[in-house]
Structures are given as structure tokens and as C-alpha cells.
N, C-alpha and C positions, 0 to 999 in steps of 0.2 A: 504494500500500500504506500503511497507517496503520500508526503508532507503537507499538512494543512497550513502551515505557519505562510505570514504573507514576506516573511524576508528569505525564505526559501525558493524563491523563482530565480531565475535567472538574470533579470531584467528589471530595469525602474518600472519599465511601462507593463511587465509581467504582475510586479507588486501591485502596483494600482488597480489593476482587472481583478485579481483577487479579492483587492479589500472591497471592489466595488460586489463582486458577485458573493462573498458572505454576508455584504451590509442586506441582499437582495433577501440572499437565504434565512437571516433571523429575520425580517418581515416575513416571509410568506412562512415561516415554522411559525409564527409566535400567531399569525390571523388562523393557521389550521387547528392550532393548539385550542385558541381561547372558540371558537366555532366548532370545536368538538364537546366542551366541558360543555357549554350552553345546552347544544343538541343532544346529549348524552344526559346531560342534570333531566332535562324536560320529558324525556323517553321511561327515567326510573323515578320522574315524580317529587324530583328536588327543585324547589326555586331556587336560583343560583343570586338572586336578589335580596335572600331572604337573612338576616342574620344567624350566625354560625351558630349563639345559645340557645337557640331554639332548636336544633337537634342535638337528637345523643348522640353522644362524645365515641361511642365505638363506629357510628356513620362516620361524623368526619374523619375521623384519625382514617379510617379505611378510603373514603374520598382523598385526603390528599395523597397517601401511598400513592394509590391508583393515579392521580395525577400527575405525580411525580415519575412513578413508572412510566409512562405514556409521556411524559417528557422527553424522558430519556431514550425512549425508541425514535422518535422521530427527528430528535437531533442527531440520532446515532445512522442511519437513514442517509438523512439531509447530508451529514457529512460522506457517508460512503459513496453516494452521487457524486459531490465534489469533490473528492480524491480521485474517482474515476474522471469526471471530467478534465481536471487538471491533468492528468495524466496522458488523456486523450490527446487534449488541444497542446501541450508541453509547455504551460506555463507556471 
């Protein structure tokens, strides 16, 4: 797997493409991420509006895991796309 870092290219104008195409990737992870909780809150009947003491404490703790997991997939993801790509294009 090749290097995510952006001072890893080979190129000023390499570095730059990089940091432009991660600035891209954490917008579209972070609008999939928070479009998922919504859709997913609303499907198991949680208001995601709603304050957190008003459910039991063994719900949320389990909700954040779970979001936190599903974080961590799709940045994990995100990023393996962009290793492949950079690899692809040699930047």
C-alpha cells in the first residue's frame, strides 16, 4: 500500500493534488457519515434531535460504539480508495 502523507509525493504540484483530494475526501466521508446516523437513528426509532438523558445509558453507550465503529470503516475505505488512487495516477 502506498503512502497517504501529502509530503510523500514526489512533487510540489503532487503535494497540492493531495491535500486538495483529502480536503475533498473528509467532506464527502463526514456528509455520508452524518446522512447515515440521521437515516439509520429514524429507521430504529431514535430522534437524533432528541437529548441524550432521555435514553438509557446502555442505548447510547451502544449508539456511539456503533458510530464510532462505522467511522472507522469508512474512513478506513475512503482511505484505501486513495492509496489506490494515488498509486494509480503516481502522485
Amino acid at each position: 500500500m502506498g503512502s497517504l502523507k501529502f509530503s510523500d509525493s514526489t512533487s510540489e504540484k503532487g503535494k497540492k493534488v493531495r491535500l486538495i483530494i483529502h480536503t475533498i475526501n473528509v467532506f464527502i466521508v463526514t456528509f455520508i457519515y452524518i446522512t447515515l446516523v440521521h437515516k439509520v437513528g429514524a429507521e430504529l426509532g431514535i430522534d437524533v434531535n432528541k437529548p441524550l438523558r432521555e435514553y438509557d445509558k446502555v442505548i447510547v453507550l451502544s449508539g456511539f460504539a456503533l458510530m464510532l465503529f462505522s467511522l472507522a470503516i469508512l474512513y478506513g475505505v475512503s482511505f484505501k480508495i486513495l492509496s489506490w488512487i494515488f498509486s494509480k495516477l503516481k502522485i
